[in-house]
GUVO-443786 format. One line per field, with one value per residue (C-alpha): z, x, y; residue in one letter. Coordinates in pm, 1 decimal, always signed. Layout:
BEGIN
Z: Z, ...
X: X, ...
Y: Y, ...
aa: a, ...
END
This chain:
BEGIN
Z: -809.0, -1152.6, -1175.7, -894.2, -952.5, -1292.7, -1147.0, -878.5, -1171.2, -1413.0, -1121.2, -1081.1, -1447.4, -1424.7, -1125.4, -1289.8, -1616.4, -1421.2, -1237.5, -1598.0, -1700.2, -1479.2, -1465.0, -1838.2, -1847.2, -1541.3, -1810.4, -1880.0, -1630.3, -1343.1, -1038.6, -723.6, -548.0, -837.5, -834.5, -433.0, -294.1, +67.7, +322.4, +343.8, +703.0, +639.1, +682.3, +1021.2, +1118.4, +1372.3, +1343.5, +1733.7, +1923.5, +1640.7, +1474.3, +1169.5, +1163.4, +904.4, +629.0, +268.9, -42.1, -0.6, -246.0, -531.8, -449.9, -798.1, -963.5, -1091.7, -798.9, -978.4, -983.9, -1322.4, -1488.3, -1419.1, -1172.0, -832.8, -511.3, -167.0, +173.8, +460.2, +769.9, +1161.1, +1286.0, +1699.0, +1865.2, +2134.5, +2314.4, +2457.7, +2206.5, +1943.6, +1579.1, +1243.3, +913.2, +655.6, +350.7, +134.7, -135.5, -313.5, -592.7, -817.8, -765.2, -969.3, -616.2, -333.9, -177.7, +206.4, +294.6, +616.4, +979.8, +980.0, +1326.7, +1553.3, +1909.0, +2178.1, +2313.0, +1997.0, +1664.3, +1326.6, +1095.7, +696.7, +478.0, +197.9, +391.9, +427.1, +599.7, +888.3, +885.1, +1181.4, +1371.7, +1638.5, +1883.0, +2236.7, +2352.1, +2668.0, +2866.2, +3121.3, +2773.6, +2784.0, +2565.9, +2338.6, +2252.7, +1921.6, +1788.0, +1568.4, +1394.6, +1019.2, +1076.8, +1207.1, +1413.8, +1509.3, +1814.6, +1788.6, +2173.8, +2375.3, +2632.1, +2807.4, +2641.7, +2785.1, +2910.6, +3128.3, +2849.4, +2659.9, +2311.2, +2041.8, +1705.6, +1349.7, +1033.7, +690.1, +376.8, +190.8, -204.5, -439.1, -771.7, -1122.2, -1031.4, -1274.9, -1295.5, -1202.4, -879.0, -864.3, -508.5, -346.4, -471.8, -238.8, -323.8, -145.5, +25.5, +207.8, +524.1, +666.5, +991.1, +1156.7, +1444.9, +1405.3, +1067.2, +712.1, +756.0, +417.0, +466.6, +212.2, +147.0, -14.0, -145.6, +143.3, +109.4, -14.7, +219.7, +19.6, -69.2, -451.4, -684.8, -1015.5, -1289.3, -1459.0, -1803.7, -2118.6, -2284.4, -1954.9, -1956.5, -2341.7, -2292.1, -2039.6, -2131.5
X: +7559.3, +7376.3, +7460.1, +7274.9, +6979.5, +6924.6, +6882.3, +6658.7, +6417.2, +6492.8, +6395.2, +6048.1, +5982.5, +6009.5, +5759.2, +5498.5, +5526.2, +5509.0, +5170.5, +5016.2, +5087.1, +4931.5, +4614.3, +4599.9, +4627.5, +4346.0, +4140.2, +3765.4, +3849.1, +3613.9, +3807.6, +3731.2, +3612.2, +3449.8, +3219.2, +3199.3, +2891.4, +2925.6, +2644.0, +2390.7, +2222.9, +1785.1, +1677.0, +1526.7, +1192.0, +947.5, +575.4, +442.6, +528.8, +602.6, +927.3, +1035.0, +1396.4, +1595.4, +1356.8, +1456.1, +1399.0, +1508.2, +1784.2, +1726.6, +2070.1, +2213.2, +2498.3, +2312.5, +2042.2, +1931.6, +1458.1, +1392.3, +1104.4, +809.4, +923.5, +775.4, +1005.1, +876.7, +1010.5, +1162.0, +1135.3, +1041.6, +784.8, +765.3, +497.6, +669.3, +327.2, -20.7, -237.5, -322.3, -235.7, -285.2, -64.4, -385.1, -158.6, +202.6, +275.4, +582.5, +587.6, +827.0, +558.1, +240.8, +80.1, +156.8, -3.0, -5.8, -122.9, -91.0, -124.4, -220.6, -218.3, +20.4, -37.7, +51.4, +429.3, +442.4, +654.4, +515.5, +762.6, +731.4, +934.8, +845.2, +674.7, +1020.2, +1135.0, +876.5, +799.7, +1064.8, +855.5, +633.2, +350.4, +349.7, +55.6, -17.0, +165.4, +354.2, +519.8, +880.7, +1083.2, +1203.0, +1580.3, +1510.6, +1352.8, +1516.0, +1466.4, +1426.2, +1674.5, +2002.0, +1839.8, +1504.2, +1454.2, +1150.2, +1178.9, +913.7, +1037.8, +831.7, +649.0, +532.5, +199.3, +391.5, +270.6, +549.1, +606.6, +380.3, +529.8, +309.4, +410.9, +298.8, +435.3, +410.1, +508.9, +584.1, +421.6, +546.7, +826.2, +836.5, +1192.6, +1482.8, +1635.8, +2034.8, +2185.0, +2324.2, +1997.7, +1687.2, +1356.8, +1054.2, +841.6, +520.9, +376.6, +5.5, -116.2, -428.7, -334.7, +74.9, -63.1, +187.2, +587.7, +783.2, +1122.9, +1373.2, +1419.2, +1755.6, +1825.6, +1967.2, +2272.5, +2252.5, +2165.7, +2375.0, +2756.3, +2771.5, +2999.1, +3008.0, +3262.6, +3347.9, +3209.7, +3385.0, +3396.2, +3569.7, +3794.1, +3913.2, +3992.2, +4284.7, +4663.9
Y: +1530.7, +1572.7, +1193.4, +1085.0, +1335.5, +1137.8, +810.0, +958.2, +1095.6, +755.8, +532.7, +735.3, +699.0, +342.1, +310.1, +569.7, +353.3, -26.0, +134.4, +249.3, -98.2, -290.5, -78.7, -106.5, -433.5, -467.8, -240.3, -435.2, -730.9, -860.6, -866.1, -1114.9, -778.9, -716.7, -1035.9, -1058.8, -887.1, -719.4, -820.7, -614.3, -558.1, -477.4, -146.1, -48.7, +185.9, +234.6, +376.1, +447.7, +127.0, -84.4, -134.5, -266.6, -467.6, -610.8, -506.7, -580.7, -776.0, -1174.1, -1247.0, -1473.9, -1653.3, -1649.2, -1464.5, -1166.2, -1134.8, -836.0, -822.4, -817.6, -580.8, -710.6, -991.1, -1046.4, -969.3, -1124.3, -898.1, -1028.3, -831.5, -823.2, -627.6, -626.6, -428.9, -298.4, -118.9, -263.9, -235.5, -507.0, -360.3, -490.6, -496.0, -319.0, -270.1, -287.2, -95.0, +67.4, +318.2, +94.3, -223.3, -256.7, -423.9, -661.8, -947.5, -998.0, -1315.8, -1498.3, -1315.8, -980.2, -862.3, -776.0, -886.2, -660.8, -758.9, -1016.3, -1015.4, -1079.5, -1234.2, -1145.0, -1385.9, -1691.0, -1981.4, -2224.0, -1944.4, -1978.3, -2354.7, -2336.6, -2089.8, -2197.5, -2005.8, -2103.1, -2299.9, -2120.7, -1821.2, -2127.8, -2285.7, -2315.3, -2236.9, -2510.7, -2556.6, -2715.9, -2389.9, -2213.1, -1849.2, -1791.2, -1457.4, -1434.1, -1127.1, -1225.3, -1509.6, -1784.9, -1877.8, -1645.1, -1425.8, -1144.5, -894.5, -543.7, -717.0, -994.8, -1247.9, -1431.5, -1330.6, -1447.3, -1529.5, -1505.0, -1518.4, -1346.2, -1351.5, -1022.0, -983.2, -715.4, -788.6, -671.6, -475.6, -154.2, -95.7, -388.6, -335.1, -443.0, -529.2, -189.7, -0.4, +41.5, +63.7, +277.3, +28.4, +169.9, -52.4, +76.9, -3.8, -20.9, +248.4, +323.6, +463.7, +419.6, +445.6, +423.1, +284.0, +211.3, -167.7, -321.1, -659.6, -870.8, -1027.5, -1437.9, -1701.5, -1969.0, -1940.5, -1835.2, -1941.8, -1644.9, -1685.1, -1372.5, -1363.2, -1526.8, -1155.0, -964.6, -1350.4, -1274.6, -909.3, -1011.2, -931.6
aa: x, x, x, x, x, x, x, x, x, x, x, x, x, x, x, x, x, x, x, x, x, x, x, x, x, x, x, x, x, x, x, x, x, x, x, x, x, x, x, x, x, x, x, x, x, x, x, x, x, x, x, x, x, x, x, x, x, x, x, x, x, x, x, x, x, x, x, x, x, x, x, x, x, x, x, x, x, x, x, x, x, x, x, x, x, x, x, x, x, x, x, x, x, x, x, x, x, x, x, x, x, x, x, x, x, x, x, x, x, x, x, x, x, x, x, x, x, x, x, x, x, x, x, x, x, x, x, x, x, x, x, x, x, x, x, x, x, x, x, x, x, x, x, x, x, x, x, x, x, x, x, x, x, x, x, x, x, x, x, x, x, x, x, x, x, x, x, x, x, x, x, x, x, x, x, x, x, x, x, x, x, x, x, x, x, x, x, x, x, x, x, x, x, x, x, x, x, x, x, x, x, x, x, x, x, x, x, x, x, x, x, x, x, x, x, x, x, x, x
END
């Protein structure tokens, strides 16, 4: 009996000391999980009648996709204006941003979406002509989540499409993927919302070594 209670306990010293070595030797590595960002969906907000959808900062598509102090950030967002009434994007501001730019369309037409993003983003984007304009399979949308092919709006009118491109200038402190930053949208009528904007996740496949310095500290 005392035999067999010894092996018991010898066999659990071996497993306790094969798990300390292997998370020794993982000590000061990068793993893959390590290096392999999750997707991050845009925040989401609504002032009155108009609603803001996959709101965030576009990703610089490299390795570190961190915004450097003093670096400019351009947003990428939806805004739809779910009500009647014509309203109008006045200003953007955020209390880690110096400023921002808005340039491009400012209002949003009743039953319309304005779409915020860099300018190769909406070169795909087209307005219909007239309210008897059918939709066009060739059109495409600059967001997975966002549609460029007009459908019915609230007045009976197809939807309207504009696009602005709105930019956060000398960023005060860097902002890493997985952090959000306060971003402050005024309107004409809905009146300011704040909503909390992350970096989105890459629009290209990535390929990040781990550094020399984690490579050399291996066992």
């Amino acid at each position: 009996m005392r035999l067999q209670k010894r092996r018991v306990v010898g066999a659990s010293v071996v497993a306790v000391g094969a798990a300390l070595a292997l998370a020794g030797c993982g000590a000061g590595q990068i793993t893959q999980t390590n290096t392999m960002l999750p997707a991050v969906n845009g925040a989401m907000a609504q002032a009155g009648k108009l609603v803001l959808r996959d709101a965030g900062l576009v990703n610089r598509n490299d390795c570190q996709q961190a915004y450097a102090t003093g670096s400019s950030a351009p947003l990428t967002l939806v805004i739809a204006n779910d009500g009647t009434a014509d309203d109008e994007l006045v200003s953007v501001s955020s209390a880690n941003a110096a400023s921002a730019t808005v340039e491009g369309q400012k209002a949003i037409v009743a039953g319309s979406k304005l779409l915020i993003g860099p300018a190769n983003e909406g070169e795909s984007v087209q307005q219909p002509e007239s309210s008897s304009a059918a939709p066009s399979s060739t059109q495409t949308s600059p967001t997975s989540s966002a549609s460029a092919s007009p459908t019915a709006g609230p007045t009976g009118q197809p939807t309207r499409i504009g696009h602005a491109e709105v930019v956060l200038q000398g960023i005060k402190q860097v902002v890493w993927p997985g952090q959000t930053i306060p971003v402050t949208f005024t309107f004409r009528d809905a009146g300011p919302v704040t909503v909390q904007l992350p970096i989105q996740a890459p629009t290209v496949e990535l390929s990040c070594q781990p550094s020399g310095e984690a490579e050399a500290g291996g066992h």
